[in-house]
N, C-alpha and C positions, 0 to 999 in steps of 0.2 A: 354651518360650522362643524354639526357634526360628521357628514358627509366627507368632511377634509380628514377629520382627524382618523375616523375608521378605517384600522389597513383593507390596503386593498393589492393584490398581486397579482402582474399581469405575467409571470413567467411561471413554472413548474420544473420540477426535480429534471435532470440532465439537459436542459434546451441549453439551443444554444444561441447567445445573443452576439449582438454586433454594439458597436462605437454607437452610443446616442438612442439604445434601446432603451424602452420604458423596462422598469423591472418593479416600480411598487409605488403606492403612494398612501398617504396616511402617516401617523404610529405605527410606524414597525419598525423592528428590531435591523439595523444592518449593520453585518460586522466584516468589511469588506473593503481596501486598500484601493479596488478598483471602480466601486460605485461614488457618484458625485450627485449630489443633491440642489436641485433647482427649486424654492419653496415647498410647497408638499411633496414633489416627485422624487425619485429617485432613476438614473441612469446608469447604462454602463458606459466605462470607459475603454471598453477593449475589447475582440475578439476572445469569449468563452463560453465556458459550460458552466448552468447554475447548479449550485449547492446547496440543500436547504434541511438542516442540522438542529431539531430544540428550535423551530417556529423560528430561526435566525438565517439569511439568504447571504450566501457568500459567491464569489465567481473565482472560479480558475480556468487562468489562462491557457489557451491553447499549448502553447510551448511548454507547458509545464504538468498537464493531464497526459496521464497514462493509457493510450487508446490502443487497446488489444488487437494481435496478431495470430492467425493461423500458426501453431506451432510454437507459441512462444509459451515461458514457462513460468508460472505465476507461481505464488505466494500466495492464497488465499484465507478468508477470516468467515468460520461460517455464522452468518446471521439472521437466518431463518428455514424452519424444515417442513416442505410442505408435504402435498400425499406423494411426491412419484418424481420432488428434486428438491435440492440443496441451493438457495441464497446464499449466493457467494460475495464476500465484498474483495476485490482483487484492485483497490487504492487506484480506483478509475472512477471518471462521473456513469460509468455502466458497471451497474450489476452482474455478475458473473452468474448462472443456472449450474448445477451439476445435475444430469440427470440419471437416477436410480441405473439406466443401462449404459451408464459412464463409471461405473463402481464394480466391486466382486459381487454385491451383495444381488443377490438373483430378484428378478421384477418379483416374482411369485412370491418373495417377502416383503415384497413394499408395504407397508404399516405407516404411520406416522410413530408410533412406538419402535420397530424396529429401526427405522430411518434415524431417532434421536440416539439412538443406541450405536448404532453405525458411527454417525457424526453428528457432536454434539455443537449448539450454540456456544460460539466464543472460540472452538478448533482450530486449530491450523492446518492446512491445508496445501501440499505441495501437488498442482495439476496441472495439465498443457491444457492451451485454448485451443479447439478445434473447427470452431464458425466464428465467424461476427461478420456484421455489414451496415452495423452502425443505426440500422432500421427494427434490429431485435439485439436483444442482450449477449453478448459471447455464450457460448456454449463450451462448459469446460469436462474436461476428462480425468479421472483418475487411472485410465489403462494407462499403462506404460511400465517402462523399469524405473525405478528411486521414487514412484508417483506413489502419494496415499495422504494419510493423517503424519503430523510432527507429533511424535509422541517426548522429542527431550528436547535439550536447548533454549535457545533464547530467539527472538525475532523481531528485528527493529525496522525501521524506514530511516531512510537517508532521501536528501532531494534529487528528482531523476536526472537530473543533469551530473550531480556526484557519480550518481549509482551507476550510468549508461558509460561512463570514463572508467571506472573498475573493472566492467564486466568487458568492456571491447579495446578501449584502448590502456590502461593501466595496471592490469594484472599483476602484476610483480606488486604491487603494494598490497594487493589480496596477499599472496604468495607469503611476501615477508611477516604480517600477520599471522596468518596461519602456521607460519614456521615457529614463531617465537611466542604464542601462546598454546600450542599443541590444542588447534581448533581444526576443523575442519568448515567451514566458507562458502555458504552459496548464495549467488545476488539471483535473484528473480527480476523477471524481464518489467518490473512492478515498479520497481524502485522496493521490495523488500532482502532483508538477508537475512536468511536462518543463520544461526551458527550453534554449532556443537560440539564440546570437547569434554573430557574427562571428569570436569567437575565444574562448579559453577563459577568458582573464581577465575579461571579462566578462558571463562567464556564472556564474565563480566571484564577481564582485560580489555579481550578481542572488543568487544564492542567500543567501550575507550576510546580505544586505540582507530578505530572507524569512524568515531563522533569525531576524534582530534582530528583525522584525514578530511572532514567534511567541514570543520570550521577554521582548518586551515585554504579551506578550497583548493587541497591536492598542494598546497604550495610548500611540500615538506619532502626534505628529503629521505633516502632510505639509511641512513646514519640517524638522523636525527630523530627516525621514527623507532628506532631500534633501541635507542637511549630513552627515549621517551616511554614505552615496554619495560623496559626491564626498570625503569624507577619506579614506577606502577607496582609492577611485580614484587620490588623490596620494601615499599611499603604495605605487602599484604603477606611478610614474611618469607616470600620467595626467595630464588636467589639467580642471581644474572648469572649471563656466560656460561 
């Protein structure tokens, strides 16, 4: 009996499972839409990548994980600093690296001291991926122009399916946001968006206004989102038109 009840896990952080993989048995924690339970076992039900958060195993769906691209431009979250690179979380089941000769800051200061000083735990992070191949972690960069640390703003997640209609095919609904909270708007290839404007309240519209576009599922027009702005706005003393 006790042998049943002791978890036991037969997956690890990013694997990835099929329909009818074992993924744990025992007492344990599953907080997960996709796993289905046959007596002690647990399975999956789908093509994913495991998640495993606080001793809790979750899967996300292929079609809905973020798998990084040569040149694509991430939104990163720094979550650990080692001697000679940056743990980047880039809202992938892969860990992002930034390495020390991906930055301004010269190897010959690599510290673990200088490195938290550089970029700290919890940062924001705007960098282009440069490798990945699925068999090691993307390798990210901060050379570039607009690349570095987010030092103002706000930065939220939207689902990639939202965020990937924004950035490629629905731009004008960026546009009209941007216009009518006097933000400036960037969706990362991530599923994240920085946004930055003049003060905080309307930057707190802008996002609104982006949550409203993503629980409408796009299904809103550009009147209606414009009206929906500016009531926001005079609720917060503003003034439309």
């Amino acid at each position: 009996m006790s042998d049943v009840i002791k978890p036991t896990f037969y997956v690890q952080q990013k694997d990835i499972v099929l329909p009818g993989d074992l993924i744990a048995e025992g007492r344990v924690d599953i907080n997960s839409i996709y796993i289905f339970k046959e007596g002690s076992r647990y399975y999956s039900s789908i093509v994913g990548f495991v998640e495993i958060k606080d001793e809790k195993v979750f899967l996300i769906p292929v079609e809905h994980a973020y798998l990084p691209k040569p040149n694509d431009l991430v939104i990163g979250l720094i979550t650990d600093v080692g001697p000679t690179y940056w743990t980047v979380d880039i809202n992938s089941p892969y860990e992002g690296q930034l390495p020390v000769s991906e930055t301004l800051l010269r190897q010959t200061q690599a510290t673990i001291d200088t490195l938290r000083k550089f970029l700290s735990i919890g940062d924001h992070v705007l960098l282009k991926v440069i490798s990945f191949d699925r068999l090691r972690d993307p390798v990210l960069s901060m050379r570039g122009k607009g690349l570095g640390k987010i030092t103002s703003g706000k930065v939220i997640e939207i689902s990639s399916r939202i965020s990937n209609m924004l950035l490629y095919r629905k731009r004008s609904i960026v546009e009209t946001i941007a216009r009518e909270t006097e933000t400036n708007i960037f969706i990362g290839n991530n599923a994240r968006i920085w946004i930055s404007g003049k003060d905080s309240i309307m930057e707190d519209l802008a996002v609104l206004a982006l949550k409203k576009v993503e629980s409408t599922d796009l299904n809103i027009s550009t009147l209606d989102l414009i009206d929906f702005i500016r009531q926001e706005k005079e609720k917060r003393g503003g003034v439309s038109g």
